[in-house]
N, CA, C and O atoms as a GROMACS GRO file, in nm:
protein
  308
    1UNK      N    1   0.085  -0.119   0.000
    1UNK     CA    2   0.000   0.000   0.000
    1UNK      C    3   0.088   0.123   0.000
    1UNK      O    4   0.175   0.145   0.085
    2UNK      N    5   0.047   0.238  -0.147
    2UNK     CA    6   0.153   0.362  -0.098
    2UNK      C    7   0.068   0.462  -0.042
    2UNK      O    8  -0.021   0.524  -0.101
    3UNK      N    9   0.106   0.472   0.087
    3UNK     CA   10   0.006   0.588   0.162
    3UNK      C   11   0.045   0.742   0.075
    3UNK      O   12   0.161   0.762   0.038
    4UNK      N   13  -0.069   0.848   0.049
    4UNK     CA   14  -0.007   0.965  -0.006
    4UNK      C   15  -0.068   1.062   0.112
    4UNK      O   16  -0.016   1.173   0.098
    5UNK      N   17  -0.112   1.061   0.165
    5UNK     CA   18  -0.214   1.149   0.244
    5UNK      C   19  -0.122   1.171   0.418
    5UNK      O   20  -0.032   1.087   0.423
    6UNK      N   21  -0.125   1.233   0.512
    6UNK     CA   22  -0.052   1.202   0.584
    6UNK      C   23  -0.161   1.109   0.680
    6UNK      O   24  -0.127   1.000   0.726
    7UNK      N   25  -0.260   1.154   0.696
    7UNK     CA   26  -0.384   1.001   0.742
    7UNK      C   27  -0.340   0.831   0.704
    7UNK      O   28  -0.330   0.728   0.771
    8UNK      N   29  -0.322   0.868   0.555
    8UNK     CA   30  -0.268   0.717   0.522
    8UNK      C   31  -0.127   0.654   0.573
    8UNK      O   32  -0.098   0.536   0.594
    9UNK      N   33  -0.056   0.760   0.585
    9UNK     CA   34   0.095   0.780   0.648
    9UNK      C   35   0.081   0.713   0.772
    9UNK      O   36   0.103   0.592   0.772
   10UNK      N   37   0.054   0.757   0.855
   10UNK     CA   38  -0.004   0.771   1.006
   10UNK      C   39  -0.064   0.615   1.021
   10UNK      O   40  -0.007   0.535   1.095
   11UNK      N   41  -0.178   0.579   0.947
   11UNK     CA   42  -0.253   0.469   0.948
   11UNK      C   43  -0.190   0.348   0.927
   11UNK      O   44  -0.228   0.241   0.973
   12UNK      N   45  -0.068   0.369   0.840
   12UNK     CA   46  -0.026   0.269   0.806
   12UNK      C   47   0.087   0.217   0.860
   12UNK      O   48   0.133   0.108   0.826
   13UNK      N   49   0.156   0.318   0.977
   13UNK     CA   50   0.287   0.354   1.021
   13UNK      C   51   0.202   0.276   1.146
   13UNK      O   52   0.279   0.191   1.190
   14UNK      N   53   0.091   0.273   1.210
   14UNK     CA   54   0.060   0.279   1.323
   14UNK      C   55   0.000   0.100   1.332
   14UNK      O   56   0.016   0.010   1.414
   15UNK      N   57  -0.058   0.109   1.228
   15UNK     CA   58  -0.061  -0.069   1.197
   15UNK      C   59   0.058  -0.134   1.217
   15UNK      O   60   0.086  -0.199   1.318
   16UNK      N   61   0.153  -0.111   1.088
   16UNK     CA   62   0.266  -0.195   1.083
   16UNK      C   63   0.342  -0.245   1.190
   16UNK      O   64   0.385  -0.360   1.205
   17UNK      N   65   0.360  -0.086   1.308
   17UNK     CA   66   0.384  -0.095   1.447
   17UNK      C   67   0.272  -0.185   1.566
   17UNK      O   68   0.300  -0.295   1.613
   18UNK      N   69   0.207  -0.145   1.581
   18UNK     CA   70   0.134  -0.221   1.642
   18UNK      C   71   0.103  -0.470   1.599
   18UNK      O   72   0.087  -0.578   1.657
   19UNK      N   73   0.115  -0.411   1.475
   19UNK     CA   74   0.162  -0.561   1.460
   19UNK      C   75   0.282  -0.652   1.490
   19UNK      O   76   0.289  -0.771   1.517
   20UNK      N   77   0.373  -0.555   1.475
   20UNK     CA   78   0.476  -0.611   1.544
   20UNK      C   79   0.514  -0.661   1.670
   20UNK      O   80   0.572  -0.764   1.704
   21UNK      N   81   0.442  -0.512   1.763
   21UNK     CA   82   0.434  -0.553   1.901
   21UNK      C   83   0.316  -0.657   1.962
   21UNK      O   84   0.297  -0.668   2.083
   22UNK      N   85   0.229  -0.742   1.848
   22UNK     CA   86   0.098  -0.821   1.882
   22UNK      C   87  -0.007  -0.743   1.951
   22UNK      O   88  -0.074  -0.784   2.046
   23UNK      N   89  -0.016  -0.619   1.890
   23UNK     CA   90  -0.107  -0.539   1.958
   23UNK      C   91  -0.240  -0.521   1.879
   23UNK      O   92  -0.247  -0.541   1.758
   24UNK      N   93  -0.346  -0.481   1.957
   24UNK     CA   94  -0.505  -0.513   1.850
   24UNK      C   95  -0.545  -0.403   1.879
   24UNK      O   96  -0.467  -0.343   1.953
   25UNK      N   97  -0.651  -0.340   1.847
   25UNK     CA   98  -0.729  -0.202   1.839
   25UNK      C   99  -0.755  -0.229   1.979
   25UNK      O  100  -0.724  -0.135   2.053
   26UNK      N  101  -0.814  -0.356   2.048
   26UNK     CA  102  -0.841  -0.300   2.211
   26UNK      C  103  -0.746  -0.276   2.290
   26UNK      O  104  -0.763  -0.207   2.391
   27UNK      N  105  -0.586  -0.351   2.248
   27UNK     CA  106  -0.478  -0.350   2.339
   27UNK      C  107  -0.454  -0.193   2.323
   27UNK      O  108  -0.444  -0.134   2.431
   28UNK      N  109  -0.442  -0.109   2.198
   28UNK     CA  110  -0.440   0.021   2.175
   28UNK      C  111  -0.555   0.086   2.281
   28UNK      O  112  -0.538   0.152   2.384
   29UNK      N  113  -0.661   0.048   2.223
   29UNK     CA  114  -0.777   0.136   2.288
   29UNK      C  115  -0.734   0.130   2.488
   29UNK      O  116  -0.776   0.211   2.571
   30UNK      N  117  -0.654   0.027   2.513
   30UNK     CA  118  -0.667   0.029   2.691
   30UNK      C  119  -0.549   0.115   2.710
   30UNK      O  120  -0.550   0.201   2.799
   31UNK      N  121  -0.434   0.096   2.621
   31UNK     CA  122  -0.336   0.149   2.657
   31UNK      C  123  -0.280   0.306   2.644
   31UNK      O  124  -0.209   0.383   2.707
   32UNK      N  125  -0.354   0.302   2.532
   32UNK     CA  126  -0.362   0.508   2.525
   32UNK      C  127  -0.442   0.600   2.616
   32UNK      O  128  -0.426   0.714   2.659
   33UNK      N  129  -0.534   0.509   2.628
   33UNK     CA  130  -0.673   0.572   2.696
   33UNK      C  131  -0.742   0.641   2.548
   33UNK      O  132  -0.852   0.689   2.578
   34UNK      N  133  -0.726   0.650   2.470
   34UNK     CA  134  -0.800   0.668   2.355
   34UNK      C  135  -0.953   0.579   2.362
   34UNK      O  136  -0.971   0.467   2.411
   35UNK      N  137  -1.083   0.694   2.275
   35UNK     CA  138  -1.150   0.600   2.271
   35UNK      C  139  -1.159   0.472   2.162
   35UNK      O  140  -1.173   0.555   2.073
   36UNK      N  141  -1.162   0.383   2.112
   36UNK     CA  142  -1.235   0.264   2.019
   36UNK      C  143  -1.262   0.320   1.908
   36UNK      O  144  -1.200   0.283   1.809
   37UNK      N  145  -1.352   0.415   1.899
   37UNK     CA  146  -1.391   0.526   1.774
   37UNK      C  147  -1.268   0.573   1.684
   37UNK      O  148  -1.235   0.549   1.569
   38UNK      N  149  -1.204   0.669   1.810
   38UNK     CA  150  -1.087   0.763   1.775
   38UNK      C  151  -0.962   0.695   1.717
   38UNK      O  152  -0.896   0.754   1.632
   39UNK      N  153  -0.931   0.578   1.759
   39UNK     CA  154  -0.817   0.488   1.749
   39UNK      C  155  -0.900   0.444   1.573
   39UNK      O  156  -0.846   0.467   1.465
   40UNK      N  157  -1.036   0.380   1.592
   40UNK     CA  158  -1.049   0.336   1.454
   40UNK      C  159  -1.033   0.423   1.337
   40UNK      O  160  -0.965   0.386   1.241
   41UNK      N  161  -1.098   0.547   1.342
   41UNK     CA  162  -1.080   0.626   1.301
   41UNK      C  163  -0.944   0.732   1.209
   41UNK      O  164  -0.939   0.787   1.099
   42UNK      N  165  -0.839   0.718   1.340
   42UNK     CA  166  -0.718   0.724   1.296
   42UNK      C  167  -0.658   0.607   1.185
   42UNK      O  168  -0.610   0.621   1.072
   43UNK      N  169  -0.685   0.484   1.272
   43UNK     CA  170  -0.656   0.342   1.186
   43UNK      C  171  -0.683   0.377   1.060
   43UNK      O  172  -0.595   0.375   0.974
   44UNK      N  173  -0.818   0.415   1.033
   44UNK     CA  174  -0.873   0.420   0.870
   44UNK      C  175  -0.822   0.488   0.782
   44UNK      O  176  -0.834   0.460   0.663
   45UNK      N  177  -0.750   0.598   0.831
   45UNK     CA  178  -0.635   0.666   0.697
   45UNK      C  179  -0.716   0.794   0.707
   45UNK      O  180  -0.638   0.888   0.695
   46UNK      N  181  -0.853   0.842   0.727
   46UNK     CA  182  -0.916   0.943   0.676
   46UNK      C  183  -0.912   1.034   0.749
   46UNK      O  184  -0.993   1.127   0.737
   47UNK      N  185  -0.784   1.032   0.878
   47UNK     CA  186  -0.773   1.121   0.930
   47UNK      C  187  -0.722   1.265   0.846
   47UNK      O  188  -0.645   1.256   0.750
   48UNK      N  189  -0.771   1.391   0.892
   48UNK     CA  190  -0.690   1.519   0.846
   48UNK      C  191  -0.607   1.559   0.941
   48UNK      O  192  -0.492   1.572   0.901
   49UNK      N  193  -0.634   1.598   1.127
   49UNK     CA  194  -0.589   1.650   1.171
   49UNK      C  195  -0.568   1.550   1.321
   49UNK      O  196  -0.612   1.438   1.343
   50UNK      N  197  -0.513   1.609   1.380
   50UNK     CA  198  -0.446   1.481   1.510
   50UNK      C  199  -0.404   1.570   1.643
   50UNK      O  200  -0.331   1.668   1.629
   51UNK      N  201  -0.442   1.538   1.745
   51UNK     CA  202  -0.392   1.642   1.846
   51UNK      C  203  -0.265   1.572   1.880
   51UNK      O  204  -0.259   1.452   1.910
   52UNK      N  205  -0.148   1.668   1.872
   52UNK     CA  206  -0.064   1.612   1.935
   52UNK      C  207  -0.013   1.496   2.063
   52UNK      O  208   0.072   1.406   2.065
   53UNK      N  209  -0.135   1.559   2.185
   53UNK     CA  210  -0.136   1.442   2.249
   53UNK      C  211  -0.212   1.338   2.256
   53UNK      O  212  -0.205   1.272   2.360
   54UNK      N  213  -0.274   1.310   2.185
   54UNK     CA  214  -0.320   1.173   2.077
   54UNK      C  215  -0.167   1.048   2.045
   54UNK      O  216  -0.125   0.937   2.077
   55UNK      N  217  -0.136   1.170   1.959
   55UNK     CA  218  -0.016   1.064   1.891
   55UNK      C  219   0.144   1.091   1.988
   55UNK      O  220   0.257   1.056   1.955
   56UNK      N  221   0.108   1.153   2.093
   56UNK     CA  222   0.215   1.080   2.161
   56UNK      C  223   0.176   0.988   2.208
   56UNK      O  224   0.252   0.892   2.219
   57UNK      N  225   0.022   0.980   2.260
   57UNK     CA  226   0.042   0.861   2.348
   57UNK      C  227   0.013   0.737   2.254
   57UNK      O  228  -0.006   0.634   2.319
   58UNK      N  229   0.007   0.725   2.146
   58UNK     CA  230  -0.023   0.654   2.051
   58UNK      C  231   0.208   0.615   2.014
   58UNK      O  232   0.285   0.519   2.028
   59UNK      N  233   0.215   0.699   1.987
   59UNK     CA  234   0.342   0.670   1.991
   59UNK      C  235   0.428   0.629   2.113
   59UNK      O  236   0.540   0.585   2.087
   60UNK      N  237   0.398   0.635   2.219
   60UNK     CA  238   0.461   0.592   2.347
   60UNK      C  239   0.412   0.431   2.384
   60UNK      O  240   0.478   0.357   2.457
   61UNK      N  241   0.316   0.403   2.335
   61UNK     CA  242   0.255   0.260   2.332
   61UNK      C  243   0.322   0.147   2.234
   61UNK      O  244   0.329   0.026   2.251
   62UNK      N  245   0.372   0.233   2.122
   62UNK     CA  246   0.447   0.150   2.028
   62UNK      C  247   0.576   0.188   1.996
   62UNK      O  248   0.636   0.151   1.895
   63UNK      N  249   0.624   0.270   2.091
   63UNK     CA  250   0.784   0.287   2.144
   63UNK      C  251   0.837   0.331   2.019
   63UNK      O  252   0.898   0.248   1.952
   64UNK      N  253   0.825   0.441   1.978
   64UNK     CA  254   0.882   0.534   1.884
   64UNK      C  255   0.818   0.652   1.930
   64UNK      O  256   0.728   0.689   2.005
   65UNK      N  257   0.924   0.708   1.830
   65UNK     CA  258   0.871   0.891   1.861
   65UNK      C  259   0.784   0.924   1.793
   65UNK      O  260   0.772   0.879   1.679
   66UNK      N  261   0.686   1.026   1.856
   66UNK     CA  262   0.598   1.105   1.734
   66UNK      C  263   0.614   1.079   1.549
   66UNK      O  264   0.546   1.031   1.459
   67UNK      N  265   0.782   1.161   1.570
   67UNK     CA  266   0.781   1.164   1.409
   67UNK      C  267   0.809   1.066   1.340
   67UNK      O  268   0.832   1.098   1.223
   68UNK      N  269   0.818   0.958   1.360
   68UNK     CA  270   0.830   0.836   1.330
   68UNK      C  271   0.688   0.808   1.251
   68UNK      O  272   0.669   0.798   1.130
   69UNK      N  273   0.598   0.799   1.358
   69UNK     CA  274   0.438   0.789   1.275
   69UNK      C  275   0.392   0.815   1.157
   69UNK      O  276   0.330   0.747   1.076
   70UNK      N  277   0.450   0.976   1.156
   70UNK     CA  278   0.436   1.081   1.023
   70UNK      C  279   0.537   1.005   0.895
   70UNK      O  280   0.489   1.003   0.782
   71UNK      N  281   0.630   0.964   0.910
   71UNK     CA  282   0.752   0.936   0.820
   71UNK      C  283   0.752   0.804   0.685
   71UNK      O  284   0.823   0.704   0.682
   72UNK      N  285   0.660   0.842   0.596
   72UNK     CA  286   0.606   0.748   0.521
   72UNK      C  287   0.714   0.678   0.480
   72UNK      O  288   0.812   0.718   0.418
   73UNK      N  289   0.676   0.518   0.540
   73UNK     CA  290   0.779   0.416   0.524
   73UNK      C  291   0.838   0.383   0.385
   73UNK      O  292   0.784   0.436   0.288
   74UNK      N  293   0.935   0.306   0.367
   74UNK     CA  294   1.033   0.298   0.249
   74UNK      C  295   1.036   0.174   0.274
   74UNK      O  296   1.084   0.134   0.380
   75UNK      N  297   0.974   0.073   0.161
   75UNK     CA  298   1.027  -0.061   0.151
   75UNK      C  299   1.117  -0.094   0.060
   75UNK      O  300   1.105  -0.054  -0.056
   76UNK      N  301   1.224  -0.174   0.101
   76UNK     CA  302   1.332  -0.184   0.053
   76UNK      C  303   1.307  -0.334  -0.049
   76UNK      O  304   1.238  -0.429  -0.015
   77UNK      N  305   1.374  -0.323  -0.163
   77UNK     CA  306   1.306  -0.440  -0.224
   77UNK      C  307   1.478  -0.501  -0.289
   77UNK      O  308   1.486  -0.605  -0.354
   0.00000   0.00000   0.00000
C-alpha cells in the first residue's frame, strides 16, 4: 500500500507498528486511553488533523517517537 495522504501515512505507520508488538485495536484502545472510535478512526487513513497528544500517546505505546508515525515508510526491495 503507498500511503499519499498524511492520514494514510499515520494509518499505516501505526498498523505496521502495532503488529509487530501483537497489539489489537483494544490493546491500543486500553493502553492510550484513547477511545475505540478515535483509534479506529485514525486506523482508517481518513484522518486530516491529530492532536498532538493523541499521537504521543499513541506513539509511546508502540515505542517510537511522534515523528516516526508521520515518516512514510520505504520498503526496501
Amino acid at each position: 500500500m503507498k500511503a499519499s495522504s498524511l492520514g494514510e501515512v499515520l494509518a499505516e505507520n501505526i498498523l505496521l507498528r502495532s503488529q509487530r508488538l501483537g497489539l489489537g485495536l483494544s490493546d491500543l484502545v486500553q493502553k492510550t486511553g484513547l477511545s475505540r472510535n478515535a483509534l479506529w478512526y485514525i486506523r482508517s487513513g481518513h484522518l486530516e488533523t491529530i492532536r498532538f497528544s493523541s499521537l504521543s500517546r499513541i506513539s509511546e505505546v508502540l515505542e517510537c517517537e511522534p515523528y516516526e508515525l508521520l515518516k512514510p515508510i520505504e520498503l526496501r526491495r
